[in-house]
C-alpha positions in Angstrom: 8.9 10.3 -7.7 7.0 10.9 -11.2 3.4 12.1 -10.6 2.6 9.0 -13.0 3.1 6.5 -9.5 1.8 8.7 -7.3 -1.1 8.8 -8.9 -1.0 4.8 -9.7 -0.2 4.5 -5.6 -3.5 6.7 -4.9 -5.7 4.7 -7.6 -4.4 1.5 -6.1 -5.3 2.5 -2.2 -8.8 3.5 -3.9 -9.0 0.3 -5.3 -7.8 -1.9 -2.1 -10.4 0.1 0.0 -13.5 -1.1 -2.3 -11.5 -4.7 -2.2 -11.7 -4.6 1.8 -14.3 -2.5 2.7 -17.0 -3.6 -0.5 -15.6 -7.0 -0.8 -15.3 -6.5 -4.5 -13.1 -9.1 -6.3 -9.6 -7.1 -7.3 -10.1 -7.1 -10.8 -13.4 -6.2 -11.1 -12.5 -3.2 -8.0 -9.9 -2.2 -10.7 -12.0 -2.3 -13.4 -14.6 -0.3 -11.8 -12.1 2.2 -10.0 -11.1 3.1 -13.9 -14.6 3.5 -15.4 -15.8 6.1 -12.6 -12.8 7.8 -11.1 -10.4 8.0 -14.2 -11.4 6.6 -17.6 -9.1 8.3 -19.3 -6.2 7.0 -17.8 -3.7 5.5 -19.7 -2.3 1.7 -19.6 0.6 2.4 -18.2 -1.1 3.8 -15.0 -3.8 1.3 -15.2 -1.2 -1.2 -15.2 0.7 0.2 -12.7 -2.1 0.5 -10.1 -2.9 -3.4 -11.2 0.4 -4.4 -10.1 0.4 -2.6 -6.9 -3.2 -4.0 -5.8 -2.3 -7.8 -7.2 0.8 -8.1 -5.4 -0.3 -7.0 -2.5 -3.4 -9.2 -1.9 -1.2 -11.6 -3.4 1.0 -11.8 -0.3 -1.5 -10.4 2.2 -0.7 -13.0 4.8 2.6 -12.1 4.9 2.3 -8.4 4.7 0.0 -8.5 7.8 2.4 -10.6 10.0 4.7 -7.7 9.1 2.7 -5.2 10.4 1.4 -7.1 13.4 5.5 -7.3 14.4 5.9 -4.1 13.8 3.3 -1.7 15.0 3.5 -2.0 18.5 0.2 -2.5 20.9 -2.0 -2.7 17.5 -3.6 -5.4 16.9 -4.4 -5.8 13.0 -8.2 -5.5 13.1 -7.6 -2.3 15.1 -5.9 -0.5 13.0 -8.1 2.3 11.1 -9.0 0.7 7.3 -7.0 3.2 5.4 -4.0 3.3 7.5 -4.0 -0.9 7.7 -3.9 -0.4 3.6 -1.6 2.3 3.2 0.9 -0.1 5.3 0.1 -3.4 3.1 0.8 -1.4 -0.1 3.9 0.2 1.3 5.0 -3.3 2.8 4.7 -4.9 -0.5 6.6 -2.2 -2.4 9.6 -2.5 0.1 10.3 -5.9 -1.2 13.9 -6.7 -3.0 13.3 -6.0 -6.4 10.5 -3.5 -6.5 12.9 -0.8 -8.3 11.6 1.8 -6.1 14.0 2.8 -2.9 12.5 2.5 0.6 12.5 6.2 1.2 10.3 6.7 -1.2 7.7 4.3 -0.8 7.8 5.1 2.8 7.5 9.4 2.1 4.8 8.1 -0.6 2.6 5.9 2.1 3.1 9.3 4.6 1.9 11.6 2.1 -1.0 8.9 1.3 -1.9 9.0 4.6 -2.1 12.7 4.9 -4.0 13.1 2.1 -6.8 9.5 2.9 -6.4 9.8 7.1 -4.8 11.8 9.4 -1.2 13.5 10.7 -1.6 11.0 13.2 -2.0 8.4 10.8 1.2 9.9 8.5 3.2 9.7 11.9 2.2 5.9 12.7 2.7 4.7 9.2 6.2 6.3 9.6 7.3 4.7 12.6 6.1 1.3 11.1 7.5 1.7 7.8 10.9 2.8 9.2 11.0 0.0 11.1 10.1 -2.5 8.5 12.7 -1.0 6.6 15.5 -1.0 9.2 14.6 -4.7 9.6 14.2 -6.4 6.4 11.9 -8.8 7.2 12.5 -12.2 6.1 10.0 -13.5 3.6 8.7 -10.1 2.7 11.8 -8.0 2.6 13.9 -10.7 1.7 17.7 -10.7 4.0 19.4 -8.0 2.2 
Protein backbone atom coordinates (compact mmCIF):
# COMPACT_ATOMS: atom_id res chain seq x y z
CA UNK A 1 0.00 0.00 0.00
CA UNK A 2 1.41 3.61 -1.17
CA UNK A 3 3.02 5.46 1.82
CA UNK A 4 0.59 8.34 0.67
CA UNK A 5 -2.51 6.12 2.78
CA UNK A 6 -0.52 5.04 5.35
CA UNK A 7 0.24 8.14 6.15
CA UNK A 8 -3.55 9.52 5.47
CA UNK A 9 -4.68 6.22 7.84
CA UNK A 10 -2.15 7.52 10.68
CA UNK A 11 -3.28 11.38 10.30
CA UNK A 12 -6.85 10.15 10.41
CA UNK A 13 -6.33 7.93 13.84
CA UNK A 14 -4.67 11.23 15.08
CA UNK A 15 -7.53 13.03 14.20
CA UNK A 16 -10.35 10.54 15.58
CA UNK A 17 -8.30 10.48 18.91
CA UNK A 18 -8.68 14.41 19.46
CA UNK A 19 -12.49 13.84 18.09
CA UNK A 20 -13.05 11.17 21.05
CA UNK A 21 -10.76 11.90 23.55
CA UNK A 22 -10.89 16.18 23.17
CA UNK A 23 -14.37 16.21 21.97
CA UNK A 24 -13.34 18.44 19.09
CA UNK A 25 -15.92 18.69 16.25
CA UNK A 26 -14.33 16.45 13.05
CA UNK A 27 -13.68 19.17 10.96
CA UNK A 28 -12.23 21.55 13.08
CA UNK A 29 -9.91 18.14 14.67
CA UNK A 30 -8.88 17.89 10.99
CA UNK A 31 -8.26 21.27 10.44
CA UNK A 32 -6.15 21.52 13.53
CA UNK A 33 -4.42 18.01 13.09
CA UNK A 34 -3.06 19.80 9.51
CA UNK A 35 -1.86 23.20 10.95
CA UNK A 36 0.36 21.50 13.82
CA UNK A 37 1.36 18.08 12.79
CA UNK A 38 1.65 18.38 8.90
CA UNK A 39 0.97 21.76 7.18
CA UNK A 40 2.55 20.93 4.34
CA UNK A 41 0.70 18.14 3.35
CA UNK A 42 -0.86 18.06 0.23
CA UNK A 43 -4.80 17.85 -0.71
CA UNK A 44 -4.77 14.64 -1.73
CA UNK A 45 -3.70 13.39 1.72
CA UNK A 46 -5.72 15.97 3.43
CA UNK A 47 -8.47 14.67 1.62
CA UNK A 48 -7.79 11.31 2.11
CA UNK A 49 -7.54 11.45 5.92
CA UNK A 50 -10.99 13.66 5.67
CA UNK A 51 -12.66 10.79 4.06
CA UNK A 52 -11.45 8.27 6.44
CA UNK A 53 -12.50 10.26 9.73
CA UNK A 54 -16.05 11.46 8.06
CA UNK A 55 -17.12 8.07 7.15
CA UNK A 56 -16.33 6.72 10.00
CA UNK A 57 -18.13 8.95 12.58
CA UNK A 58 -20.51 8.90 9.98
CA UNK A 59 -21.54 5.32 10.60
CA UNK A 60 -20.26 5.04 14.15
CA UNK A 61 -23.31 3.23 15.41
CA UNK A 62 -22.93 0.67 13.19
CA UNK A 63 -19.29 0.24 13.25
CA UNK A 64 -19.48 -0.21 17.15
CA UNK A 65 -22.24 -2.99 17.01
CA UNK A 66 -19.65 -4.58 14.74
CA UNK A 67 -17.12 -4.62 17.09
CA UNK A 68 -19.27 -5.36 20.16
CA UNK A 69 -20.17 -8.79 18.00
CA UNK A 70 -17.08 -9.41 17.34
CA UNK A 71 -14.56 -8.96 20.04
CA UNK A 72 -15.44 -11.41 22.38
CA UNK A 73 -15.79 -10.68 26.39
CA UNK A 74 -15.10 -6.75 25.56
CA UNK A 75 -17.45 -4.64 26.19
CA UNK A 76 -17.01 -1.28 23.99
CA UNK A 77 -16.24 1.21 26.72
CA UNK A 78 -13.52 -1.31 27.75
CA UNK A 79 -11.65 -1.37 25.07
CA UNK A 80 -8.28 0.80 25.30
CA UNK A 81 -9.12 4.33 23.20
CA UNK A 82 -6.62 3.71 20.42
CA UNK A 83 -7.37 0.21 19.85
CA UNK A 84 -11.48 0.96 19.92
CA UNK A 85 -10.37 3.59 16.96
CA UNK A 86 -8.01 1.68 15.04
CA UNK A 87 -11.01 -1.02 14.84
CA UNK A 88 -13.81 1.85 13.76
CA UNK A 89 -11.42 3.04 11.00
CA UNK A 90 -10.57 -0.43 9.84
CA UNK A 91 -14.40 -1.49 10.09
CA UNK A 92 -15.37 1.38 7.99
CA UNK A 93 -12.71 0.75 5.27
CA UNK A 94 -13.80 -3.03 5.01
CA UNK A 95 -17.00 -1.83 3.55
CA UNK A 96 -18.08 -2.94 -0.27
CA UNK A 97 -16.73 -0.39 -2.31
CA UNK A 98 -13.92 1.11 -0.40
CA UNK A 99 -11.31 0.08 -3.26
CA UNK A 100 -8.92 -1.14 -0.80
CA UNK A 101 -8.79 -5.16 -0.19
CA UNK A 102 -9.45 -6.47 3.37
CA UNK A 103 -5.99 -7.69 3.84
CA UNK A 104 -4.77 -4.62 3.68
CA UNK A 105 -6.74 -2.50 5.73
CA UNK A 106 -6.60 -5.19 8.25
CA UNK A 107 -2.22 -5.48 8.02
CA UNK A 108 -2.62 -1.50 7.90
CA UNK A 109 -4.91 -1.36 11.40
CA UNK A 110 -2.11 -4.10 12.89
CA UNK A 111 0.77 -2.09 11.92
CA UNK A 112 -1.36 1.08 13.44
CA UNK A 113 -1.63 -0.57 16.39
CA UNK A 114 1.95 -1.41 16.78
CA UNK A 115 3.07 1.77 16.10
CA UNK A 116 -0.12 3.90 18.65
CA UNK A 117 -0.55 0.72 21.33
CA UNK A 118 0.73 -2.43 21.86
CA UNK A 119 1.63 -6.20 20.25
CA UNK A 120 -1.12 -7.05 22.35
CA UNK A 121 -3.19 -4.61 20.90
CA UNK A 122 -1.87 -5.56 17.01
CA UNK A 123 -2.90 -9.24 17.96
CA UNK A 124 -6.52 -8.23 19.25
CA UNK A 125 -7.27 -5.99 16.42
CA UNK A 126 -6.23 -9.02 14.20
CA UNK A 127 -8.51 -11.52 15.58
CA UNK A 128 -11.39 -8.91 15.28
CA UNK A 129 -10.63 -7.71 11.98
CA UNK A 130 -10.29 -11.29 10.56
CA UNK A 131 -13.40 -12.03 11.91
CA UNK A 132 -15.23 -9.08 10.63
CA UNK A 133 -13.90 -9.89 7.44
CA UNK A 134 -14.75 -13.67 7.33
CA UNK A 135 -18.27 -12.48 8.17
CA UNK A 136 -19.31 -9.61 6.20
CA UNK A 137 -21.43 -8.10 8.35
CA UNK A 138 -24.66 -7.00 7.06
CA UNK A 139 -25.15 -3.23 7.05
CA UNK A 140 -21.56 -2.47 7.34
CA UNK A 141 -19.97 -5.06 5.13
CA UNK A 142 -22.77 -5.34 3.01
CA UNK A 143 -23.62 -9.56 1.95
CA UNK A 144 -20.96 -10.04 -0.42
Amino acid sequence: MSDDRRRAREAALQILYAWDIGQVQPLTAIDLFFQEHQPDADDALRDRAARLVLGTIAELTAIDAVIEQHSRHWRLERLAVLDRLILRLAIWELRPGSGTPAPVVINEAIELARRFSTDEAARFVNGVLDAVAKHKTPGVLGDA
